[in-house]
C-alpha positions in Angstrom: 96.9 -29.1 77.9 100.5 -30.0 78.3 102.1 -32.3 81.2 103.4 -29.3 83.1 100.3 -27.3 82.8 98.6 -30.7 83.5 100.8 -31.2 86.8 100.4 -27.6 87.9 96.8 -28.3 88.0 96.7 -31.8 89.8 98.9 -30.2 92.3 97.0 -26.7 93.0 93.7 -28.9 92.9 95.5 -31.0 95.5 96.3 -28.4 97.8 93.0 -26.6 97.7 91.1 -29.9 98.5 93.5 -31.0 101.1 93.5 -27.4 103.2 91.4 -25.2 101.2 87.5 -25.9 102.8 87.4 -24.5 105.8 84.6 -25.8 108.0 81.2 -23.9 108.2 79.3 -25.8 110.6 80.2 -27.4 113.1 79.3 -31.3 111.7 81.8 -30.5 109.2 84.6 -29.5 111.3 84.0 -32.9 113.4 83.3 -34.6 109.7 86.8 -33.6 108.3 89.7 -34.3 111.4 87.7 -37.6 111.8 88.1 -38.3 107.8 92.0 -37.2 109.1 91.8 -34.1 107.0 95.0 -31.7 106.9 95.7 -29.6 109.7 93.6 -30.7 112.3 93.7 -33.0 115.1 91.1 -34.5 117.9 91.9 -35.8 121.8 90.0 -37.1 123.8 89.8 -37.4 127.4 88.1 -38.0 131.1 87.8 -35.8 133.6 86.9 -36.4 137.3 84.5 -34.0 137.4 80.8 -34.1 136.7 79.5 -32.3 133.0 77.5 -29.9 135.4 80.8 -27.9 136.1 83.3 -28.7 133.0 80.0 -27.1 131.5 79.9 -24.1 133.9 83.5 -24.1 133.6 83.6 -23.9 129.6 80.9 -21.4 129.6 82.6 -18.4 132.3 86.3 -19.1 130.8 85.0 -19.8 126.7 83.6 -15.9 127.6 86.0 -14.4 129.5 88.6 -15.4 127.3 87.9 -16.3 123.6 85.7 -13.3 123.0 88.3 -11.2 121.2 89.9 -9.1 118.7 93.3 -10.0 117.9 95.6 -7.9 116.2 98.7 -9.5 114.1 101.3 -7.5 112.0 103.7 -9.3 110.1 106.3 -8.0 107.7 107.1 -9.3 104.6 109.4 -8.6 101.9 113.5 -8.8 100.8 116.0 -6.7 100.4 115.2 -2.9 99.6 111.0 -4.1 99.8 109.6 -4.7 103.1 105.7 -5.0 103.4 103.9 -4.4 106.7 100.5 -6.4 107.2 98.4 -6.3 109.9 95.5 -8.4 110.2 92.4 -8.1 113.0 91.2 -11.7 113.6 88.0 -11.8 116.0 87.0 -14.9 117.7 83.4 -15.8 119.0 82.7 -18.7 121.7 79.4 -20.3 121.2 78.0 -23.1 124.0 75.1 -25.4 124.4 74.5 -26.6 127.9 72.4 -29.9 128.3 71.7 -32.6 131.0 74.1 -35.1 129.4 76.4 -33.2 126.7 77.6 -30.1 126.6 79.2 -28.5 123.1 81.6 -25.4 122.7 82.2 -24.2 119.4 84.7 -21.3 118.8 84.2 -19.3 115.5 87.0 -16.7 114.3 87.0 -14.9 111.0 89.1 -11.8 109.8 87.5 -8.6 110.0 90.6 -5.9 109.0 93.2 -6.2 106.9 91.9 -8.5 104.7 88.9 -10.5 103.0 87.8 -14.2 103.3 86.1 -15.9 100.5 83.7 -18.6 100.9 80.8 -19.5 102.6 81.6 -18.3 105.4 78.8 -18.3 108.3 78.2 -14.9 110.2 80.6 -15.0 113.2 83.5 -17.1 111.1 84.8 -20.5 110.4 84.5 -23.2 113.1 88.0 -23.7 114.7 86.9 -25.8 117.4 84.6 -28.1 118.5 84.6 -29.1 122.2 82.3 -32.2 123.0 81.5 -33.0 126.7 79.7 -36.1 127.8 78.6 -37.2 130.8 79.7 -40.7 131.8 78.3 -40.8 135.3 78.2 -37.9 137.9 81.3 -37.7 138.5 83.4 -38.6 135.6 83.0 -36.5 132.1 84.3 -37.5 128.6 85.7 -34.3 126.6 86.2 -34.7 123.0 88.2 -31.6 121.2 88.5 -31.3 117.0 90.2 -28.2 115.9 91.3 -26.8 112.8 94.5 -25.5 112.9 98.2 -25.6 114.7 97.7 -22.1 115.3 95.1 -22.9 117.7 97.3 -25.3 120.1 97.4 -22.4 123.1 93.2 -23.1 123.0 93.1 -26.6 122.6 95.7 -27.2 125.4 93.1 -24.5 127.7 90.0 -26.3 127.2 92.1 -29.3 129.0 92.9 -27.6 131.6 89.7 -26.0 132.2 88.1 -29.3 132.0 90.2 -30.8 134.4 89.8 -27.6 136.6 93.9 -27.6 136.7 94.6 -24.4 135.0 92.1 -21.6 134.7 94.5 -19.2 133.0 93.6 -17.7 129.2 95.3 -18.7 126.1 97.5 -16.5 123.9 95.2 -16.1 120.6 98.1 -14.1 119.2 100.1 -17.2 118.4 
């Protein structure tokens, strides 16, 4: 093999390593921004409210607003060769209620335009992970890991949801 073949490979096996996997469960999403994988981040915070209604909250808003289709076109191309692409992206909220934790996991996988390799799980990757605890009856601890800077406009509405603050729906366009 020579050094730029050699190179070419150390660098595309870098790249696919680094943001290839994407997460198919959601231990493995929390697994990989903890190891500080690429693209993906984690906040915590408290909230004065008790886990009973950041839980109810999560639940009615994860439903009314991340269960979608989302339709993206974007063109590509130079000069005399454009390319028009439009992908359909659905997104699926999933959440586990208990006594003393509460977890919200948001799925999305591309369903026109395009096909997604891996081993993917039925309703998609996991983008997010949304981990509430309760610390005492009035106070809850919220720990969000997500996947992607695409997925900011959620990550930033699950905080104000918790808080109670904002209960507006994200752009999933974006």
């Amino acid at each position: 093999m020579s050094r730029i073949s050699l190179i070419f490979f150390s660098f595309f096996t870098l790249i696919l390593t680094g943001c290839g996997s994407m997460p198919n469960t959601p231990e493995l999403l929390v697994q990989n921004v903890k190891s500080g994988s690429m693209f993906s981040e984690k906040e915590v915070f408290e909230v004065e409210r008790p886990l009973s209604k950041v839980s109810k909250t999560l639940k009615k808003k994860s439903t009314e607003c991340f269960r979608q289709r989302v339709a993206n076109t974007s063109n590509t191309g130079g000069t005399g060769l454009q390319v028009q692409r439009t992908l359909v992206r659905s997104f699926t909220p999933k959440i586990v209620i208990g006594k003393k934790h509460t977890r919200l996991t948001l799925q999305s996988m591309i369903t026109e335009g395009s096909t997604e390799l891996g081993d993917m799980p039925k309703d998609g990757w996991y983008m997010m992970v949304v981990d509430a605890y309760k610390i005492n009856k009035n106070k809850t601890r919220v720990e969000t890991y997500f996947q992607q800077p695409s997925y900011l406009g959620a990550f930033s509405a699950i905080k104000h949801w918790a808080t109670g603050s904002n209960m507006g729906c994200p752009d999933l366009t974006q």
